[in-house]
C-alpha positions as CSV (number, residue, x, y, z in Angstrom):
1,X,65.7,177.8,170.1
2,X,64.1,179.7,172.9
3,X,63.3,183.3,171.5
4,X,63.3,184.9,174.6
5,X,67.4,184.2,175.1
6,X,68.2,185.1,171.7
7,X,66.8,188.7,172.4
8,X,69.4,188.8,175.6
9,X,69.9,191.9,177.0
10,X,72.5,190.9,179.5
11,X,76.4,192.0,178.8
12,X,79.2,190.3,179.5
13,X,79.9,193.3,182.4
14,X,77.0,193.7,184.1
15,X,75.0,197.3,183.6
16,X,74.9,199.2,186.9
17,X,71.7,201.8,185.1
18,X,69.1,201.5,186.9
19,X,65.6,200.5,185.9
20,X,64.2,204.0,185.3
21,X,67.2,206.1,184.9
22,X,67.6,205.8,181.1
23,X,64.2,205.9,179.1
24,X,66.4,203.9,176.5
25,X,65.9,200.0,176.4
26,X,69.5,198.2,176.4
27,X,69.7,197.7,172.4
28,X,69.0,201.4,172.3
29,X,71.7,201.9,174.9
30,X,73.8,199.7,172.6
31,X,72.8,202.0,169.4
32,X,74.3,205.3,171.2
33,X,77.6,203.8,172.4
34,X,78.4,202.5,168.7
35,X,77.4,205.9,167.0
36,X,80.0,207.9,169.0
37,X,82.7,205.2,168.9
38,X,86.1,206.1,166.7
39,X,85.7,203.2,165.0
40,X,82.9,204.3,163.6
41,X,83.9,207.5,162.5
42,X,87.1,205.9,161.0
43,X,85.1,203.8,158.7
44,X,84.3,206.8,156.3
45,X,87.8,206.7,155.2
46,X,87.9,203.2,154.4
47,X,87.3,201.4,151.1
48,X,84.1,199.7,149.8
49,X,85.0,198.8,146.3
50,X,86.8,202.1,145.2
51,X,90.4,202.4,147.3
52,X,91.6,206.1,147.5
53,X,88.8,207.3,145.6
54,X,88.1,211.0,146.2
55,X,84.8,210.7,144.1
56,X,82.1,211.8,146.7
57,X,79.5,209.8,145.1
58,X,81.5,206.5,145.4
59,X,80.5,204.2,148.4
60,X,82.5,204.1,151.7
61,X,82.4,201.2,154.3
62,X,80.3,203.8,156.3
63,X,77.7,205.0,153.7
64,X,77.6,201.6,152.8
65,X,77.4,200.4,156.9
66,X,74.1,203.1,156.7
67,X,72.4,202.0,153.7
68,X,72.7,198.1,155.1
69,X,71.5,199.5,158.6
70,X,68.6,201.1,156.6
71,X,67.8,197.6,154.6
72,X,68.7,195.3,158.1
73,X,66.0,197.9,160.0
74,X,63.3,197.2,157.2
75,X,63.9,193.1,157.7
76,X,63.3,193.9,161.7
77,X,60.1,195.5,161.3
78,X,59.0,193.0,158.6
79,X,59.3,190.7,160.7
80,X,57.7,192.0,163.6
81,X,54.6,192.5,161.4
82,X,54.8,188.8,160.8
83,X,52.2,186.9,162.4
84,X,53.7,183.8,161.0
85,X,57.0,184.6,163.1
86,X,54.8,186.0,166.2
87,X,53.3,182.3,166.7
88,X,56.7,180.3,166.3
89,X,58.5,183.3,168.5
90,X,56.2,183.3,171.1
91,X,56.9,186.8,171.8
92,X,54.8,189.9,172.8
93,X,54.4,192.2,169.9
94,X,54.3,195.2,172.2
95,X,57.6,194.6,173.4
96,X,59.9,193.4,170.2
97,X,59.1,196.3,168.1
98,X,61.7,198.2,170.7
99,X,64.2,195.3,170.3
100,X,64.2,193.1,167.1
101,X,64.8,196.3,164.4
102,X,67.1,197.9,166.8
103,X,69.5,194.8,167.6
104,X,69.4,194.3,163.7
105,X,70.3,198.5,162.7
106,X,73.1,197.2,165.9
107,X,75.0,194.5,163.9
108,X,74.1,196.0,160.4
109,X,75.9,199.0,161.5
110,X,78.8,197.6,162.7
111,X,79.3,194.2,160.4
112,X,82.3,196.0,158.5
113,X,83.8,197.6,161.6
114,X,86.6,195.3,161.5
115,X,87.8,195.2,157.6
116,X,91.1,196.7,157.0
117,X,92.4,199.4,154.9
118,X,91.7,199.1,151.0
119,X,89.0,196.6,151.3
120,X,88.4,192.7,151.4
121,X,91.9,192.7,149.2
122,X,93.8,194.4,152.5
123,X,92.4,191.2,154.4
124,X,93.6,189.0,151.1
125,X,97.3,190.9,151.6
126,X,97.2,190.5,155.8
127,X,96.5,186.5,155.4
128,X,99.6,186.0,152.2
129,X,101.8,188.1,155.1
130,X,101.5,186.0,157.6
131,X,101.5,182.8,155.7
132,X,104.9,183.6,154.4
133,X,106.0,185.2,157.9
134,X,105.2,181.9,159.2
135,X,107.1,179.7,156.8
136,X,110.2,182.0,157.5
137,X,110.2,182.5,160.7
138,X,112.4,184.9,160.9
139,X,111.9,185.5,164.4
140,X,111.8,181.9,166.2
141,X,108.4,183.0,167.5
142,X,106.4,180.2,169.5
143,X,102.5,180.6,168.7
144,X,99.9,177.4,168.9
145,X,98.5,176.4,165.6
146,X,95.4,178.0,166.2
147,X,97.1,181.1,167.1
148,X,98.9,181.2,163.7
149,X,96.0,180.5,162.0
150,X,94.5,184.0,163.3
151,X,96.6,185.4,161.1
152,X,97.2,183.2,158.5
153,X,93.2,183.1,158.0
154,X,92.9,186.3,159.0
155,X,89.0,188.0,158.5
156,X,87.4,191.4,159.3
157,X,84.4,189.7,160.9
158,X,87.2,188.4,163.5
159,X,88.9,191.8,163.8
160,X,85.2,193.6,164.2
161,X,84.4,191.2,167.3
162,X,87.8,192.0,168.6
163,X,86.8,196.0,168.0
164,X,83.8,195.7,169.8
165,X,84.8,193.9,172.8
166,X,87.7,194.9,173.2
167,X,90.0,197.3,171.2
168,X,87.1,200.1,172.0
169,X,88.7,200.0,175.6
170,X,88.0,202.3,178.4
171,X,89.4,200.5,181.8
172,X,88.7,197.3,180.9
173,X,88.5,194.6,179.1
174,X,85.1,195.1,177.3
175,X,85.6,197.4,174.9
176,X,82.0,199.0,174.1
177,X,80.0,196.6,176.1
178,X,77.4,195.7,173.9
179,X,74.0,193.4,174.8
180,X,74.6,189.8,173.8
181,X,71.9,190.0,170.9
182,X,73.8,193.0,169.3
183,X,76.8,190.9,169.5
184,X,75.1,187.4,168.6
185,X,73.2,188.8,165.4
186,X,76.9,190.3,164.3
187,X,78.8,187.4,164.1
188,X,78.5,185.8,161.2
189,X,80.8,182.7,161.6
190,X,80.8,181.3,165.2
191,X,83.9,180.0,164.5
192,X,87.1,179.6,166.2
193,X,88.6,176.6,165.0
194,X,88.9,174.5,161.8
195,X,87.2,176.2,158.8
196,X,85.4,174.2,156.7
197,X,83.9,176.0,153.5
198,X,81.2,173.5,152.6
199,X,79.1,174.9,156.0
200,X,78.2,178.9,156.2
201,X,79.0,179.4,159.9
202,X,82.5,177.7,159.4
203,X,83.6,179.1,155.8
204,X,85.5,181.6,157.5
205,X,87.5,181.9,161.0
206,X,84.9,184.3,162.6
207,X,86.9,184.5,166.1
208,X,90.4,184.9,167.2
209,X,91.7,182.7,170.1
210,X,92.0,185.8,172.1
211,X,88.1,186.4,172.2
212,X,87.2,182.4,172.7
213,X,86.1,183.3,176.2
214,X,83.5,186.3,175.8
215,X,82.2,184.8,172.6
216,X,81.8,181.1,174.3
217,X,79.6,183.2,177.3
218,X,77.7,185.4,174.8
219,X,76.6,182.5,172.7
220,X,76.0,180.0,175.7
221,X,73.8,182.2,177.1
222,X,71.6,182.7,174.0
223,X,70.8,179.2,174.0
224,X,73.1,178.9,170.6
225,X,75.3,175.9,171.8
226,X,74.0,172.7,170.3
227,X,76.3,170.1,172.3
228,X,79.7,171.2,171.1
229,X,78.5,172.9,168.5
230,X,78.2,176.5,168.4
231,X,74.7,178.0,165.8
232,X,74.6,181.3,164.1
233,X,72.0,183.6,165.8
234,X,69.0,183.7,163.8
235,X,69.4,187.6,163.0
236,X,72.9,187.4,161.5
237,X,71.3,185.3,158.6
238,X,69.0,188.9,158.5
239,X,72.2,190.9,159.1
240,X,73.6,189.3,156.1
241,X,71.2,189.6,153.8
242,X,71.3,193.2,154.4
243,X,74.8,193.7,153.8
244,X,74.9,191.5,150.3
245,X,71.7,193.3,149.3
246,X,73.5,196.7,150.0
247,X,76.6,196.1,148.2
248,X,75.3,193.7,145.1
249,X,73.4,196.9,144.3
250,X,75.4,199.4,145.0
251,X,78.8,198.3,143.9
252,X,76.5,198.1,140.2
253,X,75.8,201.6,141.1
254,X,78.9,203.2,141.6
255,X,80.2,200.9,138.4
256,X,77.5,203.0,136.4
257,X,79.4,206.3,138.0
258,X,82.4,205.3,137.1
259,X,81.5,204.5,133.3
260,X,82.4,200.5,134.1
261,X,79.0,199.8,132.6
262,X,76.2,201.7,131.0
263,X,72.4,201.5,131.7
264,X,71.5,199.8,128.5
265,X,73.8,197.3,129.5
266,X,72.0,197.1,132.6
267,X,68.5,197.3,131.0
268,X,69.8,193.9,128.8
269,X,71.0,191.9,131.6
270,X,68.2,192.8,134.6
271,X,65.7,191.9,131.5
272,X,66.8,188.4,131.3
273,X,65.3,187.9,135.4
274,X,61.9,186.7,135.1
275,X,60.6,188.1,138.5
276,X,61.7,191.3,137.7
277,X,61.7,191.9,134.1
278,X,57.9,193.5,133.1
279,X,59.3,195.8,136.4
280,X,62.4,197.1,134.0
281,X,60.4,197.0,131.1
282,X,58.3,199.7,132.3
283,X,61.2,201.8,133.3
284,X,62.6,202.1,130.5
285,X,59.6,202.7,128.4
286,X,58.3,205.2,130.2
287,X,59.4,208.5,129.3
288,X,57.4,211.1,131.4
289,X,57.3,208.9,135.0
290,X,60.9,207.7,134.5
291,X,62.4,210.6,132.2
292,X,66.1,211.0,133.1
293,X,68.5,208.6,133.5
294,X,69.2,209.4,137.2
295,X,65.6,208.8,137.6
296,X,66.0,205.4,135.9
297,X,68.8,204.3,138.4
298,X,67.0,205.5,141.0
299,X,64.0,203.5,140.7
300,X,65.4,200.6,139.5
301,X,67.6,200.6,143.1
302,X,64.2,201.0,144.6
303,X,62.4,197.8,142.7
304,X,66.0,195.4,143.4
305,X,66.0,196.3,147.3
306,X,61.8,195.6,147.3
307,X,62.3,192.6,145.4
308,X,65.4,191.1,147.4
309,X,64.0,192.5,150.8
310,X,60.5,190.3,150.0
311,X,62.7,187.5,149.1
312,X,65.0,187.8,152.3
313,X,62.1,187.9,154.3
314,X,60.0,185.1,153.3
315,X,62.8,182.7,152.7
316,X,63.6,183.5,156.7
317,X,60.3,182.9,158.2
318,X,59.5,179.7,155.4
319,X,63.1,178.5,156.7
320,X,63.1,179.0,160.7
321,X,63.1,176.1,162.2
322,X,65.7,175.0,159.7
323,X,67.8,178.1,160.9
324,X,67.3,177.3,163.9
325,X,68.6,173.8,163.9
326,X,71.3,175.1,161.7
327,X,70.6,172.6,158.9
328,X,69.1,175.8,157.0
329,X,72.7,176.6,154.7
330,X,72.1,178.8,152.3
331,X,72.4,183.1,152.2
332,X,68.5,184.4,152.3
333,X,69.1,186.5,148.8
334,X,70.7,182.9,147.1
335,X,67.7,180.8,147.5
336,X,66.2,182.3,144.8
337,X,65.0,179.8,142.1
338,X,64.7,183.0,139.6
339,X,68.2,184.2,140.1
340,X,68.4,187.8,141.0
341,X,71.2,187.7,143.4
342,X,73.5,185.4,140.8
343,X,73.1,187.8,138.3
344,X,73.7,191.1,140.1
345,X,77.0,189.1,141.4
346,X,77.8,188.1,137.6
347,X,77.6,191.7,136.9
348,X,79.6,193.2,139.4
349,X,82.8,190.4,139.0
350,X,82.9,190.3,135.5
351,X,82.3,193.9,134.6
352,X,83.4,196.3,137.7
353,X,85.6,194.4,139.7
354,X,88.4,193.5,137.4
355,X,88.7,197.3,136.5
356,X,91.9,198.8,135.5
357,X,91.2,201.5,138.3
358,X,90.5,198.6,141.1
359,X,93.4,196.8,140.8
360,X,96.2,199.2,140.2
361,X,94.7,200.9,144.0
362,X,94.7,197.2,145.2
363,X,98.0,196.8,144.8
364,X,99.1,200.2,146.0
365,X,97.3,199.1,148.8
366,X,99.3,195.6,148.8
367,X,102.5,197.7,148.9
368,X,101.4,199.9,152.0
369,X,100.2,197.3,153.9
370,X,103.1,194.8,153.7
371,X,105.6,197.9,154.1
372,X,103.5,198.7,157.6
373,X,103.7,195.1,158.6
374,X,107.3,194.7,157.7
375,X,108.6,198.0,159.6
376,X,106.3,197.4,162.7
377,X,107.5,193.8,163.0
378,X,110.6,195.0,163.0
379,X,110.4,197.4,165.4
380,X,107.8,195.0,167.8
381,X,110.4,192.0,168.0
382,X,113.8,193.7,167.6
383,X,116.1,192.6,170.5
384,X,117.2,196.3,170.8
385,X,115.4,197.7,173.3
386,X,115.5,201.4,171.9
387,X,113.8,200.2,168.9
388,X,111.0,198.5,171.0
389,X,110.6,201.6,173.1
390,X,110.0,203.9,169.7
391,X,107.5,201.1,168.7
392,X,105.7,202.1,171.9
393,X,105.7,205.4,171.1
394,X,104.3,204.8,167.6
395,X,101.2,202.6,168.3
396,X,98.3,203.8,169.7
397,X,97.6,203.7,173.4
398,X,94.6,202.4,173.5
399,X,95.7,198.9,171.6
400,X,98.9,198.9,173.9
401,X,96.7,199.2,177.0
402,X,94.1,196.3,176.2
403,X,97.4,194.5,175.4
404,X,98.9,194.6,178.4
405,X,95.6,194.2,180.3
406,X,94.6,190.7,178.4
407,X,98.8,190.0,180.0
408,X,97.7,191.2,183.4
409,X,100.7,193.4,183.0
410,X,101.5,197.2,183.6
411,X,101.2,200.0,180.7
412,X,104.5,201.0,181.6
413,X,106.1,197.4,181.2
414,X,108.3,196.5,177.9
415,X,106.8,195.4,175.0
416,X,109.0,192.4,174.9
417,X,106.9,191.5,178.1
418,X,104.2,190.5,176.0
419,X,103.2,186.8,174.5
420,X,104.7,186.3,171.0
421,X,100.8,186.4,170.1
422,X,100.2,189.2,171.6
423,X,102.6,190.9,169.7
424,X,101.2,190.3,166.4
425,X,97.6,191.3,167.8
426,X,99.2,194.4,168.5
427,X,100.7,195.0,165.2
428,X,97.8,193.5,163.4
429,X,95.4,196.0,165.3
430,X,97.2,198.6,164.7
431,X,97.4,198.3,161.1
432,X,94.2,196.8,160.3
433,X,92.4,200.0,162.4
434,X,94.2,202.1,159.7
435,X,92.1,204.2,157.3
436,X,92.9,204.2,153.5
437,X,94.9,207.5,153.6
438,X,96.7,207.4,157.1
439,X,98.0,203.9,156.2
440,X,99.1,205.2,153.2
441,X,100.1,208.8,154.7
442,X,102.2,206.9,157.6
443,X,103.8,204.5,154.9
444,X,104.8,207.0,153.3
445,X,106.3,209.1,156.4
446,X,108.3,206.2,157.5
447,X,109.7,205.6,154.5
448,X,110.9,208.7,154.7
């Protein structure tokens, strides 16, 4: 891979800034337009682990989406300080300090942008919708096979690329814009066609037929077609080693909040990791350096990120050229011969995530969603027209008008003037944009 088109500042509209005008670079430029976007502000109403929690110290998908920007910014500058990397790279250190942490704080900011309400089970509840709506079809609709499978494989990673080229819309079809390395190091499955689970950049269906085009340019162009197939960007594997670093840690924090597990219990199990073990040892022993038991969390946060950050790093630069070739097919955390990552995971599904509290807001979450799908498919494909019209009048503007745009038709034309696909990308958008509490909030207002 050629270095100096993965860090691509071109966009798939072209800037008209002028050289001079903004002090900024154009992954800094990137960085500003994603902090003020709604999206982003939505996110702090939206699960992590917790659904409708109103403890404050319980994770959000935007204090989480902070820490992993935090931990993805660390990994940029790490490697930047690698002279190892530098020589394979062939870049000029005096310029990628200004671009490889920033494009990674970019797509670390942004990786959950697309997840729905009430967490990766609202994406489990979107996919069992559709795959019944499908079987039924109720409404005679005529989508492709691919186009069903958007739905019926439905994924947040899919939904965020849609966000951020699109749904974020202005007067156009390019939503926020971004640089084609922000957008490369995001997407963690280049994938918009069969999925195959044994491979990491086909386990999931990381593109939706209606963003084929802008994702076949962005990727193209960063030299990350190999014949017909398409490689993950070398930073998402960076990107995602932040994000599973963030939330294998702090899902086990917030499960010590809620009294899902104690710190003895934690002291027993981190103590059976070789690599980190003497580490917790001298935690716990120490009374005057490590006195309370906030203290103790605290620092034992500190010695798992320092531990998995090394870890991420080294296996990426040992690995590169494997990465590169996309023969490389493991998560950076995972190849781990002492087995950190396994056993914060073990932790978290056997202890926290099966909790009483968890489940029973799942499924008050399983309710909501289908109820909002069920009323707003109604109301999309009814052959009444003055149920279509209060449809309009119900779903945001924005998703209506990028709608209509990707139709080539007017904002004042009838919904039933759209694509049967279309339709459900409107419905789907709508929904899956939702926060926790205005999904449930609207539920319950329609329901009257």
């Amino acid at each position: 891979m050629d270095w100096k088109k993965l860090i691509n500042s071109e966009r798939l509209r072209k800037s008209t800034i002028k050289v001079g005008q903004d002090p900024r670079n154009q992954f800094e430029s990137d960085y500003g337009r994603l902090i003020f976007s709604p999206a982003i502000r939505r996110m702090h109403d939206k699960t992590q682990v917790f659904p409708l929690t109103t403890d404050d110290n319980i994770h959000t998908r935007l204090t989480h989406s902070m820490e992993v920007m935090t931990i993805g910014y660390s990994l940029g500058v790490k490697l930047c300080l690698s002279g190892a990397f530098m020589k394979h790279s062939k870049l000029k250190s005096d310029k990628i300090f200004r671009q490889i942490p920033i494009i990674l704080k970019n797509s670390c900011l942004v990786h959950d942008i697309g997840n729905p309400p009430f967490g990766h089970f609202g994406e489990t509840v979107i996919q069992d919708y559709f795959l019944k709506f499908f079987k039924k079809n109720e409404y005679k609709l005529k989508l492709t096979k691919a186009e069903k499978e958007d739905f019926i494989h439905f994924d947040g990673n899919a939904q965020g690329f849609r966000v951020l080229t699109k749904l974020q819309i202005l007067n156009d079809l390019y939503g926020l814009n971004l640089t084609y390395s922000t957008l490369g190091a995001f997407v963690k499955y280049p994938n918009f066609g069969r999925i195959n689970d044994k491979r990491l950049e086909t386990k999931k269906r990381g593109i939706f037929q209606s963003e084929k085009s802008g994702f076949k340019t962005i990727f193209k162009e960063s030299g990350l077609l190999n014949k017909r197939t398409y490689l993950r960007h070398p930073l998402s594997y960076l990107m995602e080693a932040a994000d599973s670093i963030c939330y294998n840690i702090m899902d086990m924090e917030d499960g010590l909040n809620k009294g899902l597990i104690d710190i003895d219990f934690l002291r027993d199990q981190l103590k059976e990791v070789k690599s980190i073990k003497s580490d917790i040892e001298k935690i716990f022993k120490s009374k005057s350096e490590y006195g309370d038991l906030d203290t103790k969390i605290a620092n034992i946060r500190i010695l798992l990120i320092q531990k998995l950050v090394d870890l991420a790093s080294n296996n990426f630069i040992e690995n590169i050229e494997g990465i590169e070739a996309g023969t490389y097919n493991k998560e950076l955390i995972e190849d781990d011969v002492n087995g950190l990552t396994k056993k914060l995971q073990n932790i978290c599904r056997k202890e926290i995530f099966p909790a009483k509290e968890i489940i029973s807001l799942e499924l008050k979450g399983h309710s909501v969603l289908q109820g909002l799908l069920d009323f707003y498919c109604n109301l999309v494909f009814n052959p009444n027209k003055k149920y279509r019209s209060k449809a309009k009048l119900m779903i945001s503007n924005s998703i209506l008008r990028c709608a209509f745009l990707e139709n080539n038709l007017k904002e004042t034309d009838d919904l039933i003037e759209l694509n049967d696909y279309s339709k459900l990308r409107v419905i789907v958008d709508f929904i899956s944009g939702m926060t926790d509490q205005f999904a449930l909030n609207h539920y319950n207002h329609i329901r009257g």
